[in-house]
Phi, psi and omega in degrees: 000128174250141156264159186245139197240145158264121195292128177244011164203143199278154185206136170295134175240140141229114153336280184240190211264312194272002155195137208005100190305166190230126167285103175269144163257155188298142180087319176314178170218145202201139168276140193213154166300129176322354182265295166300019173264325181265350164308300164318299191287332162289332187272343185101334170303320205228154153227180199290119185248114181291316176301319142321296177290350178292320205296303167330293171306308168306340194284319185302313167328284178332293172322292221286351184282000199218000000 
């Protein structure tokens, strides 16, 4: 599972040690593990994009109903 985060400053990011940094700009949007999402989200870099993430869950909701 990834949460998708908005970059609120630009930076090199990486999720896990083991892969690849990703140079990001303010606005963007990125997927993180829920622990660096919240890391992210806590520290100030990123905020939360609710919306991406709703979408998702419904998309999943949806599936699993049919």
């Amino acid at each position: 599972m990834k949460v998708i985060v908005e970059i609120q400053k630009t930076g090199d990011y990486h999720d896990q040690i083991w892969e690849a940094h990703h140079l990001l700009s303010k606005g963007q949007l990125h997927a993180f593990s829920p622990s660096y999402a919240a890391q992210l989200i806590d520290q100030g870099p990123a905020t939360f994009s609710d919306y991406y993430n709703n979408r998702e869950l419904d998309a999943s909701f949806s599936a699993k109903k049919q």
